[in-house]
DSSP file (Angstrom, degrees, kcal/mol; ACC not computed):
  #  RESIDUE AA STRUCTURE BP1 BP2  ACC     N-H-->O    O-->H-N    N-H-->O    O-->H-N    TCO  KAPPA ALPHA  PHI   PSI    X-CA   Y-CA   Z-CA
    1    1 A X     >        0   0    0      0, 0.0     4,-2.7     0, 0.0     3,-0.2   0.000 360.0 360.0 360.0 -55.0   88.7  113.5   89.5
    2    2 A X  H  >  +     0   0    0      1,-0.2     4,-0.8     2,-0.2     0, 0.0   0.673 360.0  49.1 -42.0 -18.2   86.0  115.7   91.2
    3    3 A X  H  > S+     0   0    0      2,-0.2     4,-1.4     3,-0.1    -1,-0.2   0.830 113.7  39.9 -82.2 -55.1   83.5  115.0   88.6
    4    4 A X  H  > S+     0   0    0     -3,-0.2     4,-3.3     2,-0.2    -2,-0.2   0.861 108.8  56.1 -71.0 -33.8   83.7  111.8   88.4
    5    5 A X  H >< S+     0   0    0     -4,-2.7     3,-2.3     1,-0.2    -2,-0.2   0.882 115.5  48.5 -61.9 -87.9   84.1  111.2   92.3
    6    6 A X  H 3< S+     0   0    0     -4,-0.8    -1,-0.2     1,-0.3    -2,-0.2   0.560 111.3  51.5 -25.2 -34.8   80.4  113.5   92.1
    7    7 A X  H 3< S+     0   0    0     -4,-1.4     2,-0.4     2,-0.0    -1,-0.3   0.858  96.9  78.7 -89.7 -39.3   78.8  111.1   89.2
    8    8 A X  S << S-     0   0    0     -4,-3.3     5,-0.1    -3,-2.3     0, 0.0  -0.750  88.3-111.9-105.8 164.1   79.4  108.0   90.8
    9    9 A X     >  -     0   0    0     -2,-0.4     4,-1.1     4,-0.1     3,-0.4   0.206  36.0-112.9 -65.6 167.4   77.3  106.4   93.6
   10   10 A X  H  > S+     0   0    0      3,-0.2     4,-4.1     2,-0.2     3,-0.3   0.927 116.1  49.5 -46.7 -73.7   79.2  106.3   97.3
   11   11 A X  H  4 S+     0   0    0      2,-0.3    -1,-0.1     1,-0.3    -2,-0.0   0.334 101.1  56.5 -73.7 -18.5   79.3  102.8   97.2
   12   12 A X  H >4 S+     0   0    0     -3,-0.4     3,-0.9     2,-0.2    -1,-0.3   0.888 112.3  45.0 -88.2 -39.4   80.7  102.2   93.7
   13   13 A X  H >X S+     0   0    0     -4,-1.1     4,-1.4     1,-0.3     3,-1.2   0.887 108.9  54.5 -81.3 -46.7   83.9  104.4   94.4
   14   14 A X  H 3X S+     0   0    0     -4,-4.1     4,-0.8     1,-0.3    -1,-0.3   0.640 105.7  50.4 -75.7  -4.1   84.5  103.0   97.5
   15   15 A X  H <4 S+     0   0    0     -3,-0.9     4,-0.4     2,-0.2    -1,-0.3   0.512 109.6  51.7 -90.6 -36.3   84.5   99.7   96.1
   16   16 A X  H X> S+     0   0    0     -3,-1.2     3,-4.3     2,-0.2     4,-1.6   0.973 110.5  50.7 -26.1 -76.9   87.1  101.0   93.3
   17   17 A X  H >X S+     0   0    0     -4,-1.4     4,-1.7     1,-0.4     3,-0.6   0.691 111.6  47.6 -60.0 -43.0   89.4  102.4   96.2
   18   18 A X  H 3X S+     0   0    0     -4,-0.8     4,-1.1     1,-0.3    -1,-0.4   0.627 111.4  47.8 -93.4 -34.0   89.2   99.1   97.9
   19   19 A X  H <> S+     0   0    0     -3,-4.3     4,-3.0    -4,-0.4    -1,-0.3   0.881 112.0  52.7 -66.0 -51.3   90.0   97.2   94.7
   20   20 A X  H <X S+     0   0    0     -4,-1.6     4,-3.2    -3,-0.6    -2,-0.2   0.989 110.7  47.7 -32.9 -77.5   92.9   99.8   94.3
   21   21 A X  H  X S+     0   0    0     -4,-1.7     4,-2.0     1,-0.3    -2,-0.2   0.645 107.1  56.4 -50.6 -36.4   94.2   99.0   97.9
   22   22 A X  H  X S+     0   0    0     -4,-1.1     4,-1.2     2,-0.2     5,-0.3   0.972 109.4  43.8 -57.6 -73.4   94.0   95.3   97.3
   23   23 A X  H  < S+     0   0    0     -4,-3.0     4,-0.6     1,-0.2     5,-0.4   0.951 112.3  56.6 -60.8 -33.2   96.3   95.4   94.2
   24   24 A X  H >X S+     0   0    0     -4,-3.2     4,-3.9     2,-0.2     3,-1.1   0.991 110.3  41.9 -39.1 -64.2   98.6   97.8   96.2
   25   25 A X  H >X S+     0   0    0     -4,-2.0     3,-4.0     1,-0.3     2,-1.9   0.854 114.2  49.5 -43.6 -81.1   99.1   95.3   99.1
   26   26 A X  H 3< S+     0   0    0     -4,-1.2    -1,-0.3     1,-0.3     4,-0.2   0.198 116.9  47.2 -68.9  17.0   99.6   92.0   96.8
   27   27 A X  H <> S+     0   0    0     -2,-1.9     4,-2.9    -3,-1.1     5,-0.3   0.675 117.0  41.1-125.0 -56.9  102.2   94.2   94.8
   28   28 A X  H <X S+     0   0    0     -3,-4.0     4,-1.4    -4,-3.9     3,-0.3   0.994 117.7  44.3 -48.0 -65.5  103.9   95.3   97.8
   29   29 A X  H  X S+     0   0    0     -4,-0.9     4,-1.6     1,-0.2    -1,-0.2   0.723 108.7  59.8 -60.4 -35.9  103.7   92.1   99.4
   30   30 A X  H  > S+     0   0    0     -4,-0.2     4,-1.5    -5,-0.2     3,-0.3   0.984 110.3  46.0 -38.4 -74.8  104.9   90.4   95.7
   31   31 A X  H  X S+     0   0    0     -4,-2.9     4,-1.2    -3,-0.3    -2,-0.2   0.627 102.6  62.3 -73.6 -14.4  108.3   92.6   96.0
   32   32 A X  H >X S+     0   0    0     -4,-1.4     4,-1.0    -5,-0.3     3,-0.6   0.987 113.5  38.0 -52.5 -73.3  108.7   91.6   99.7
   33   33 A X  H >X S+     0   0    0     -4,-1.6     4,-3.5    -3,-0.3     3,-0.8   0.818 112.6  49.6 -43.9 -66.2  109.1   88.1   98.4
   34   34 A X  H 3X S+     0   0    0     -4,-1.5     4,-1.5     2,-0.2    -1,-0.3   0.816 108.1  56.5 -52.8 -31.0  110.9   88.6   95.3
   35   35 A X  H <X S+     0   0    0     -4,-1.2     4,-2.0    -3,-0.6    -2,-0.3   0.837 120.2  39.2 -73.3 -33.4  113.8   91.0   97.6
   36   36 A X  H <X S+     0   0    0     -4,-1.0     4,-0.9    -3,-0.8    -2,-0.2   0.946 110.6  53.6 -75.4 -51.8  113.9   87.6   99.8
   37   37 A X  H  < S+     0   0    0     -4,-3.5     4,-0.5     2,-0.2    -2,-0.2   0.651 113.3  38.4 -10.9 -47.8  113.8   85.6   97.3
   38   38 A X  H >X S+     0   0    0     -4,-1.5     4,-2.0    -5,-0.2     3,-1.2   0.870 110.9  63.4 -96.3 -40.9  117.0   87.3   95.3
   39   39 A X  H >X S+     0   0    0     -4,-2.0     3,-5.6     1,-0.2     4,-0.8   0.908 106.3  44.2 -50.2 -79.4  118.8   87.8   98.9
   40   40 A X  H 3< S+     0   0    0     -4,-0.9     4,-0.4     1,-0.3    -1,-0.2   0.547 112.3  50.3 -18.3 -36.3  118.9   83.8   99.2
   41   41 A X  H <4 S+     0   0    0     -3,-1.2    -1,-0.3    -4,-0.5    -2,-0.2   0.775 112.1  50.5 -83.9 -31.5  120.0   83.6   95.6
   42   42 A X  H << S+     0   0    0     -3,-5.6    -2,-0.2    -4,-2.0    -1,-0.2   0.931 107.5  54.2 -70.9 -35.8  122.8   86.2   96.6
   43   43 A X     <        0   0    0     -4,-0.8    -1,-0.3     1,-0.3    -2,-0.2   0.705 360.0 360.0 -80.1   6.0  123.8   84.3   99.5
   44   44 A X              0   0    0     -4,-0.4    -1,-0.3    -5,-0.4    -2,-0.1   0.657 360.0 360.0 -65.7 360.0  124.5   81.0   97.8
């Protein structure tokens, strides 16, 4: 990881991590939905 972090630019990786963090939220945010989504189904 150190290596790589050293070989690419500032700008490139922080633009990765940011990309990372993006798919984190909508993923989080995904299973929010689906866990409401399956309570409703439970209370019918």
């Amino acid at each position: 990881m150190i290596l790589l972090i050293k070989k690419a630019t500032p700008a490139c990786f922080l633009e990765r991590y940011r990309e990372r963090e993006r798919e984190r939220l909508c993923q989080i945010i995904q299973l929010r939905i689906n866990e409401r989504i399956l309570k409703k189904e439970a209370e019918k």
